[in-house]
N, C-alpha and C positions, 0 to 999 in steps of 0.2 A: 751271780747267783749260783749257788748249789745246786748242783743234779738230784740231791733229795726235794728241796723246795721245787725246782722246775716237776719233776713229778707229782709232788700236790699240788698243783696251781693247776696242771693239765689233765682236771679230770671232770667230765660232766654226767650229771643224775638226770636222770628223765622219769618220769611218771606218766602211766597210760592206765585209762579208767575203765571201771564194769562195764558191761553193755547187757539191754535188753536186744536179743536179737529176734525178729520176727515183731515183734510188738502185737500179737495174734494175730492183726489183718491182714501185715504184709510176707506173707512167708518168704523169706531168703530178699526180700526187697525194703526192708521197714527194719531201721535199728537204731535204736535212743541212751547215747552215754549218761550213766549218773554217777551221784558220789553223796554218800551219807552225810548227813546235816550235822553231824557230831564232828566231826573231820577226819575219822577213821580215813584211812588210805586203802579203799576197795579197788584194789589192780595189783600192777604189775610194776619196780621199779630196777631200771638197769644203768649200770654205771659203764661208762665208759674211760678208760687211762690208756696213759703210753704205756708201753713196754717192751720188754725187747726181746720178746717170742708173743704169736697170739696164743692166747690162754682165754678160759671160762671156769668163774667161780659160780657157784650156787649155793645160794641161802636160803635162809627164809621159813615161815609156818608152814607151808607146801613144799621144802626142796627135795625132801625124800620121798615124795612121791614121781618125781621125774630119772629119766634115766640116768645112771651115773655115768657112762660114757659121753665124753663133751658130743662127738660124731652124732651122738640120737640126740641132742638136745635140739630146739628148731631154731632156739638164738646162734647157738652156733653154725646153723644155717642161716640165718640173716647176716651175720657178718664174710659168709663164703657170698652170697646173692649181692654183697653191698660189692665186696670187693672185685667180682667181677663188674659190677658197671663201673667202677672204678678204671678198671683195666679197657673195658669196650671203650672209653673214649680218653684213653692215653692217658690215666693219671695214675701214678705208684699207691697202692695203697703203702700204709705206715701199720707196725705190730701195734698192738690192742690187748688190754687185759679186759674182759668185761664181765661183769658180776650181776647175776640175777637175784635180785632179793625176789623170791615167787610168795606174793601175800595172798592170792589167789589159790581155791581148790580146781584143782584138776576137773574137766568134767563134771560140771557146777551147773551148765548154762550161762554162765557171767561174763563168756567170751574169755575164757582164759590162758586158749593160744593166743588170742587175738592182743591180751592185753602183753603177752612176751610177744609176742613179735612187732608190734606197733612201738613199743617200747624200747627195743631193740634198735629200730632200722633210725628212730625219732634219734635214738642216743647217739649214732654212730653221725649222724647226718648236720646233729647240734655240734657235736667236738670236731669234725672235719672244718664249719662254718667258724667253729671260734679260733681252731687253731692250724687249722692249713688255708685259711682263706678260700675252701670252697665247700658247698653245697649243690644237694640236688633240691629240684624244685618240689611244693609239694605234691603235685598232682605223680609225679617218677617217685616219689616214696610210697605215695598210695596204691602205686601199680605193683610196687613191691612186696604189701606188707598182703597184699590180694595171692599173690604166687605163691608167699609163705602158706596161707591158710589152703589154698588150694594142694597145696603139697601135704597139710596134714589130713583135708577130709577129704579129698580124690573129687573134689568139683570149688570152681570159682563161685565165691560169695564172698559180698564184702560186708554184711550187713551188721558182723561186728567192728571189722578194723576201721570201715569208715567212721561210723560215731567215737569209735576210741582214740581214734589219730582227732578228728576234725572237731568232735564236739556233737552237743547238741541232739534235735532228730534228724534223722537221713533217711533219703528216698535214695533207693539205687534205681539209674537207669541203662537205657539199653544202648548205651554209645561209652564208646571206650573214651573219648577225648574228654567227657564229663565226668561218667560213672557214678556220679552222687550230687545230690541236691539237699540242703537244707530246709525242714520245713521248720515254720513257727510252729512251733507245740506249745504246751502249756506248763508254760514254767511254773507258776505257782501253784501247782498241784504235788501231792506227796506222793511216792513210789515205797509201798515197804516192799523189801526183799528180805525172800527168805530160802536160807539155804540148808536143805534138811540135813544134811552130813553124810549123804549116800553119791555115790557115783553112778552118773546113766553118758556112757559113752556116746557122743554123736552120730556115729555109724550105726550103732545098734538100734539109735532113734528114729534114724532116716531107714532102716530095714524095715524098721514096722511099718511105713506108707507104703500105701497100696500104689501101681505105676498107673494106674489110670482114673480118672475121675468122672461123677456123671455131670451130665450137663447141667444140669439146678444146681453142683456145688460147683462148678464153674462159675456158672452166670453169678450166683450168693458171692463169690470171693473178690469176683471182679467189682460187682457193685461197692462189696461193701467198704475196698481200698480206694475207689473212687470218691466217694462218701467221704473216708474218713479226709483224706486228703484238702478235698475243697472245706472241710470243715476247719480243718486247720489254718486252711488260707482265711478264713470268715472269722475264724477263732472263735469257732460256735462249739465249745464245750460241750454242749448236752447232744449235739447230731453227733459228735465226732466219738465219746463214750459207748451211743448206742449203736455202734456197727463194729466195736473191737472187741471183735470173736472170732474164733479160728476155726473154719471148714475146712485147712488143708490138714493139719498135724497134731493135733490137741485129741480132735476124739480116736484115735488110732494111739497116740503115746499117755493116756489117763494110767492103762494098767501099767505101763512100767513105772508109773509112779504113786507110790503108798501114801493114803491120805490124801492125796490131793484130789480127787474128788471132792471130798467132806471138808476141806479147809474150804474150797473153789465154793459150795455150796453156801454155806454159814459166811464169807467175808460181804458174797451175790446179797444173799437178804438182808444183812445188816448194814447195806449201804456202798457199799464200795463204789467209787464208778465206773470200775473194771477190774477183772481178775482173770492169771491168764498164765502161761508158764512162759520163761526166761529162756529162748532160745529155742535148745531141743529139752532142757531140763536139767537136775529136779528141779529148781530154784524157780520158785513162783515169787509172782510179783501182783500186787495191789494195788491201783491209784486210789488217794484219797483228797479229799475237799480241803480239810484242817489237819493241823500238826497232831492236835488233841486228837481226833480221830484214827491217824496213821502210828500216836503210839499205843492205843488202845488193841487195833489191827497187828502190831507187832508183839506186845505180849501175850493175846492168846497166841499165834502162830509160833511165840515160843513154847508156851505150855501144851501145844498140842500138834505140830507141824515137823519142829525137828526130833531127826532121828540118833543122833548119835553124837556125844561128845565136840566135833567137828562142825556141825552143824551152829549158824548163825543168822541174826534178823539184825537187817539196815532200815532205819528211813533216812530216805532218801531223795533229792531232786535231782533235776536235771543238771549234769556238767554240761555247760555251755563252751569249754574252755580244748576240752577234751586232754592229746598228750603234752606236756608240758616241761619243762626244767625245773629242777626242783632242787 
């Protein structure tokens, strides 16, 4: 066989999906991957090839929004992160060309480091398994793909790479050999998302919380993640609904976000059975009952929700699948 065929044969795509991070009750601990019922590709996909220098291409709706230096890209910090555990336990890494299609906006709320870096580590971890005959497990890629985010927002949270790698809703907890637990959520409910076409940087979202809290919004947070949690386990829809509200980060980040007050207000009264923003923001998100419902919920949010060109509305449900080959 040819060395040009051996090069297309040795190449694998990975796909890593949106996430809801925080889910309103569980600040930095509660995060739920979806993917639009249309089949649009809401994330992040990164290819992996041989090659024979490491290199990093970027494409995509969003690539001109990242830096054009491969060094400031975080993918290209996933593959310096893979290749040192590589080396920690005696194994050479191999050159690598890898290509970030970024279908993701920057600064969205959608988890959009989360969705290149889970992507990233997923890629490099599938084509080592298919064609050097090793892999790391998954629990050592998800310790991974936690370093990366931690290195972009100056604190550990997994609350989107878990659901983006693993699927589904995730509970993070407080033991490193676990880190994440699966809750049953409710699959057959809709998620519309919407993403106004503005950027609210993470950092700038986490300045506005205040560093200390009173004890009634303590005790309100704890219950109400308590709540929603055994509700989940019960799959009692209507208890699990009525306690997802956000007493840590929602009424402190409303002004940096335009509209969303009066979308949050008008989706509350006409039904929704939660409404609540996606991360640290803008992109708000809506459960509904019916499909009919959640695309009634997505065309006003388009006629009155986004901001600018860029700006886009999914419905959506739960990925159960999370990141993937593709």
């Amino acid at each position: 066989m040819g060395a040009t065929a051996l090069m297309t044969i040795n190449k694998v795509s990975v796909f890593a999906p949106a996430s809801i991070g925080n889910l309103s009750v569980g600040f930095d601990v509660l995060g739920l991957a979806v993917k639009p019922i249309d089949g649009t590709l809401l994330g992040d996909v990164v290819t992996v090839e041989h090659a024979n220098e490491d290199s990093l291409v970027v494409i995509g709706a969003f690539a001109d929004k990242l830096p054009k230096a491969k060094e400031d890209n975080i993918v290209w910090s996933c593959l310096q992160l893979f290749n040192q555990a590589l080396i920690a336990i005696n194994k050479t890494p191999i050159h690598v060309q890898m290509t970030l299609d970024k279908k993701m906006p920057v600064g969205s709320g959608l988890g959009s480091s989360a969705c290149s870096v889970v992507a990233a580590l997923a890629a490099l971890n599938t084509f080592y398994a298919k064609f050097e005959r090793f892999s790391f497990d998954e629990k050592t890629i998800l310790k991974m793909t936690g370093e990366m985010e931690a290195q972009i927002s100056g604190s550990l949270h997994y609350d989107n790479v878990a659901p983006c790698l693993l699927g589904g809703l995730q509970l993070m907890v407080p033991d490193s050999d676990v880190i994440s637990r699966v809750l049953p959520g409710f699959n057959d409910c809709f998620y519309v998302m919407a993403y106004p076409g503005i950027e609210v940087s993470t950092k700038a979202a986490r300045e506005v919380l205040p560093t200390s809290y009173s004890r009634a919004d303590v005790i309100c947070y704890g219950q109400n993640l308590a709540t929603f949690v055994d509700a989940c386990h019960r799959q009692d829809k209507a208890q699990a609904f009525s306690v997802l509200t956000d007493v840590v980060a929602e009424p402190y980040r409303t002004d940096l976000l335009p509209k969303y007050q009066q979308a949050h207000d008008y989706l509350a009264t006409q039904g929704a059975h939660a409404v609540g923003i996606s991360g640290s923001g803008p992109t708000l998100f809506c459960i509904c009952e019916t499909e009919q419902q959640a695309q009634g919920f997505a065309q006003w949010l388009k006629d009155n929700y986004l901001q600018t060109d860029l700006g886009f509305v999914h419905v959506c449900q739960v990925d159960e699948v999370g990141a993937q080959e593709i």
